[in-house]
Structure formats: structure tokens, C-alpha cells
C-alpha angles and dihedrals in degrees: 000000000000099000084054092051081048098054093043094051089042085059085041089054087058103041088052084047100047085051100059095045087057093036088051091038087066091044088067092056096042097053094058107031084057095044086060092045108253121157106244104186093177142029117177145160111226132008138244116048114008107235090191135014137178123181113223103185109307087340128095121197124196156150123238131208103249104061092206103108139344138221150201109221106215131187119248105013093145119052130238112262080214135034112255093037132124120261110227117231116243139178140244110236122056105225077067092035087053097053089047097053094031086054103034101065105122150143121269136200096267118074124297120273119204130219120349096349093060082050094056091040097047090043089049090043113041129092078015079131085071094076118092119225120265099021098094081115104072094045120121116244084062088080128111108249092252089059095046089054101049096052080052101052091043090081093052101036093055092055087058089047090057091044087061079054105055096028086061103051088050091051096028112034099028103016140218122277126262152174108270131201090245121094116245100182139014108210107224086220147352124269120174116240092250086060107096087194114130100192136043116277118226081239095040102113111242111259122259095247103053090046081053099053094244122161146207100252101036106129112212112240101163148358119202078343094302102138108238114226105165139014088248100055080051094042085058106042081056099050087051097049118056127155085022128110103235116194104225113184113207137181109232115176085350093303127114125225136160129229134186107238118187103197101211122214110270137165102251121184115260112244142184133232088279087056090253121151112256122223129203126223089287100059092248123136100254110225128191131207105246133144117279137184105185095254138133135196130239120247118231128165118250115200101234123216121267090240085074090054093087092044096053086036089057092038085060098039079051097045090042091049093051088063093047086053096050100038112119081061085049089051099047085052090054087049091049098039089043092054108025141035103280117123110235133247113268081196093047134110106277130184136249074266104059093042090055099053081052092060096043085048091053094047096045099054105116093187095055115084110243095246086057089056098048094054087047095056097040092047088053090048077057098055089042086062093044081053093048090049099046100044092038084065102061100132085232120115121261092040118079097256087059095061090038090057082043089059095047088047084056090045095049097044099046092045078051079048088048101040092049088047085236117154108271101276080209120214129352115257101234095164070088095070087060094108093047084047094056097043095048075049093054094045095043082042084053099041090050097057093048098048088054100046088055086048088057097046094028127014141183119252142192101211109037 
């Protein structure tokens, strides 16, 4: 029962989570869009039937009833097809730019358009009404393209400032974990890395270390009377030094005491600087001839400076940006894994609700101390953020990244306009972009379903 309230709190943690990265998100958007003056009539968590609302001035705030998403609502998003006309207010946010455009879809009082020109009409057109008279002014498609951009920007900006936050309490203040000078595990003998045995042979030759007396829980404080300040500076000093004693002076239940330890010759894997395994040409696991002893080190975690904050933050937005732009071959993986028998990516796209089941996962670990948890969800809330930022930025309408290019084609256009002392073409028409706007709706609607229905029959999970 309290593995299940765990679970459960562990999914709460990242719903409220989730929660506060959209509703900040929108924030971003809010703050600037109302220091250059432009009318927000709305700003809400969630989408679909608001479940509680307060006005504050012009503004109305509120929570909806689907927690996937949030929006402003600003005046003006769309431009006029004739001067004189009135902008239509649009959101932030396309699951709510998708129900307005899907529902609003209407005739008007001029005479009926067919096909994709009746779409662009009907989306430029309708909730017009809502504008007051006389604000035309503080819509905003009225904005020069700097300002659009940075309302724009604000949303996404503020995920990857949260993903600095959370990103530095996990390497400042918990730290990240690394090879001690402490043994975690004597080997009882040596078996070379081609070997696929699991347990000690009656003809395997005892490890150096045992032979030696050495224990989980010594702690290195010396070989040949080198100070040892690292795993990797011993790890070195035994690969160069097969077939000679070496005096290695430990700590053992705050005593010190010193053994003579003979490394044997012994096929090790080949690794990189990340410790992964490195391959040849062939595909095989390359191995090299070094000293060994039998021996690993414990783990413990090390607080990183902050300087190291901006370096981990850009390795995940890379890491993050190379699946977006792979992402039709993911989702043909996800298609392939959900209805046949292939395994998924652990490094895949995954859903809210595979995300969720992670955290409950996490929470609910007994044998994990709680710090360790902690540092787990909140690095996860981090990724999330990274997540938010990167795909936020798709330079696809109705995503943020799609009105931003839409800004710096009016800014371009306009600087040609300028340049060629040609009369200021004025803002870009992208009601225009409706249609592509739907369709990007209908493929991100798409992917979503069928990223969460693998993540119910066969999700994605940290510990096997």
C-alpha cells in the first residue's frame, strides 16, 4: 500500500511540476506582451472547459480542465485583409489555437469562400466582436517585429531558465556521481572481458586484490608513496604495471595500514573519456592488454561547480534537438515498438504519460535513499524544461518558433522595403498560415496519441 501512495505522489510531484513550467512559460509570454501594450484578454493552464476563473483588470486568469498545455489570449494576433478591418485576437499555445480555429469556422456576412480561402477568411474573421473599439491600437500584429519576437521568445526562454534552476540544485547543491577512491567490490578472480562467464571457475586464478586482503570499504591513500587522488590516476598506475608489487598503502576503519598488490595481465574493454565502451570498424567491443587487480570503485556524488551549469544545460538541449530532428524515424520506432515486438528507446520521445509513470517509478524506489530521489525527480523536471524549450522553438506555426520566423520575415521584408525606398509592405498576413497551422495541429495531435498509448502497453522505464 505504501509503495502504491508513493507511486501515486511521485506522478503528483510531476503534474504539479509540469503545472508550474506551462503556467511560467506563459508568463513569459504575459509580462511582455503587457509592457508593450498589448491587450491579453486571457491567461490559463490547461485547455478545453475552465473548471475556475478570477478577472484581474482586462485580464482574466484561469485553470482548464485538461492540464496539457496553457495560453495567453492577445488581441490582434492575426492582421486585417483591408484596412480598416478588425484584427482578430488569438493565443499563445496550439492545443487552444487548434480548438479555436477547428470550431470557428463559420459563415459571415460577405459572401461565402470555398476550400482554404474560407479557412483563412473565417480564422481572420471570427471573435473580431471581442475588440473593443478603439483599441486597435494595442493588438498585436501592430508590433514592430523586435517586440513580436520577444513576447514570443519569453515562453521559451523562461523553460530553459528553469532548466538552469533545476539543473543547478541537482550539480551544486547534490552533486553528480563519481568514481571514489574507496573500493565497492573485490572480485574473488580474474576473468578477461571476452569471457561471457558470470561466476568464478575451480581453475579461474584468485584476483589480485583478494590475494592481496583487500576489502570493500578500504579507502587508497597511496601506491610506491604517490598520493592517490582519483580512481583514474590508480587505474592507471595498475594497467601500467603488471607482473610488479606495488606497496599500496589504505585506510581501512580509520587505520592505516599498507599491502603488496601484483596487477596480472588481463584483457580490459576499451573505453572513452565518458567511460563508453569503444567499438572498431567491425562493431566489435575493442579490448587492450593492461594490469588488473579485480577491483571497483565506490560511487559517491561530488557538487560541481556552477560554472558547469551552462555546459550540462546545452549537452541536454543538444541531445533533446537531435530527436526533434529526427523525429518522423523515432516515430516510426514508437509505432514499431507499441504494436510489435520491438523493445523502446529508452532515449526516445516519450509522452506526459510516460514521464509520469517515471516519476512514480522514482518515488516509489524503497531501496533508494530519499535524497537520491529527489535529485532524480527534479533532474527529470529539468529535462522536462529542456523539452518545453527545445520543442517550443520549431520554427512551425502554431509553436512559438513559427511566429518568431514570421516576425523576422516582417523584419526582413520591410528593411528590403526600406533599402529599395519602396512604400512599408506592413505586417505579414499570417492568417494565411491557418491551413499549415492546422495540418502541423493534426500531425503533433497524432503524434501525441500515439506516444501515450505506447507509454500505456509498453513504457518506457529507468530501472529495467
Amino acid at each position: 500500500m505504501t509503495e502504491v501512495l508513493l507511486y501515486v505522489l511521485g506522478i503528483l510531484i510531476f503534474v504539479i511540476g509540469l503545472a508550474v513550467s506551462i503556467g511560467l512559460h506563459e508568463i513569459g509570454h504575459l509580462v511582455p506582451a503587457k509592457l508593450f501594450g498589448v491587450k491579453v484578454t486571457q491567461y490559463m493552464l490547461g485547455f478545453g472547459r475552465t473548471i475556475w476563473a478570477k478577472r484581474r483588470g482586462e485580464t482574466e486568469y484561469g485553470v482548464k480542465m485538461i492540464p496539457l498545455g496553457g495560453y495567453i489570449a492577445m488581441s490582434g494576433m492575426y492582421p486585417p485583409e483591408r484596412p480598416g478591418a478588425a484584427a482578430r485576437p488569438s493565443t499563445t499555445g496550439f492545443l487552444n489555437s487548434v480548438v479555436q480555429e477547428g470550431t470557428s469556422f463559420g459563415k459571415t456576412d460577405a459572401e461565402p469562400k470555398r476550400g482554404m480561402a474560407a479557412v483563412v477568411e473565417d480564422a481572420r474573421l471570427a471573435s473580431a466582436e471581442s475588440i473593443e473599439t478603439g483599441e486597435d491600437h494595442r493588438t498585436f500584429y501592430r508590433l514592430p517585429p523586435w517586440k513580436k519576437i520577444v513576447i514570443m521568445l519569453g515562453g521559451p526562454l523562461m523553460n530553459l531558465v528553469l532548466a538552469f534552476v533545476f539543473f543547478a540544485i541537482v550539480l551544486v547543491g547534490f552533486g553528480t556521481p563519481q568514481n571514489s577512491t574507496t573500493l565497492g567490490q573485490v572480485n574473488e578472480c580474474l576473468v578477461p572481458a571476452t569471457s561471457d562467464a558470470t561466476a568464478c571457475g575451480a581453475d579461474d586464478p584468485t584476483a589480485p586484490a583478494a590475494a592481496a586482503g583487500l576489502r570493500p570499504g578500504d579507502r587508497l591513500i597511496a601506491v610506491d608513496g604517490t598520493r592517490i587522488t582519483s580512481w583514474n590516476q590508480f587505474r592507471t598506475i595498475v594497467g601500467e604495471s603488471p607482473g610488479r608489487s606495488l606497496a599500496v598503502e589504505i585506510e581501512r576503519g580509520g587505520d592505516r595500514q599498507t599491502v603488496a598488490l601484483q596487477p596480472v595481465v588481463n584483457a580490459r574493454t576499451v573505453t572513452d573519456a565518458d567511460g563508453n565502451a569503444v567499438t572498431g570498424d567491425d562493431g566489435d567491443v575493442l579490448t587492450e592488454s593492461v594490469g588488473m587487480i579485480g577491483a571497483v570503485p565506490a560511487t559517491e556524488n561530488v557538487a560541481q561547480p556552477i560554472t558547469a551549469v551552462p555546459a550540462f544545460v546545452g549537452d541536454n538541449v543538444q541531445r533533446v534537438a537531435g530527436i526533434v530532428v529526427r523525429m518522423p524515424e523515432r516515430m516510426v520506432d514508437v509505432w514499431n515498438a507499441a504494436f510489435g515486438s520491438e523493445a523502446r528507446d529508452p532515449n526516445g520521445p516519450i509522452s506526459v504519460v510516460g514521464v509520469g509513470r517515471m516519476a512514480g517509478e522514482i518515488v516509489s524506489l524503497d531501496d533508494a535513499p530519499v535524497a537520491a530521489r529527489a535529485q532524480t525527480m527534479i533532474s527529470l523536471l529539468g529535462s522536462l524544461n529542456v523539452a518545453l524549450f527545445v520543442f517550443n522553438l520549431v520554427p512551425l506555426l502554431p509553436l512559438d518558433g513559427g511566429h518568431v520566423i514570421g516576425a523576422i520575415y516582417e523584419w526582413l521584408k520591410r528593411g528590403f522595403a526600406k533599402l529599395r525606398r519602396k512604400p512599408d509592405p506592413g505586417p505579414i498576413d499570417t492568417a494565411k498560415m491557418v491551413p499549415v497551422t492546422m495540418a502541423v495541429a493534426i500531425v503533433l495531435g497524432a503524434m501525441t496519441v500515439l506516444l501515450i498509448y505506447a507509454d500505456l502497453v509498453k513504457p518506457v522505464s529507468l530501472f529495467g
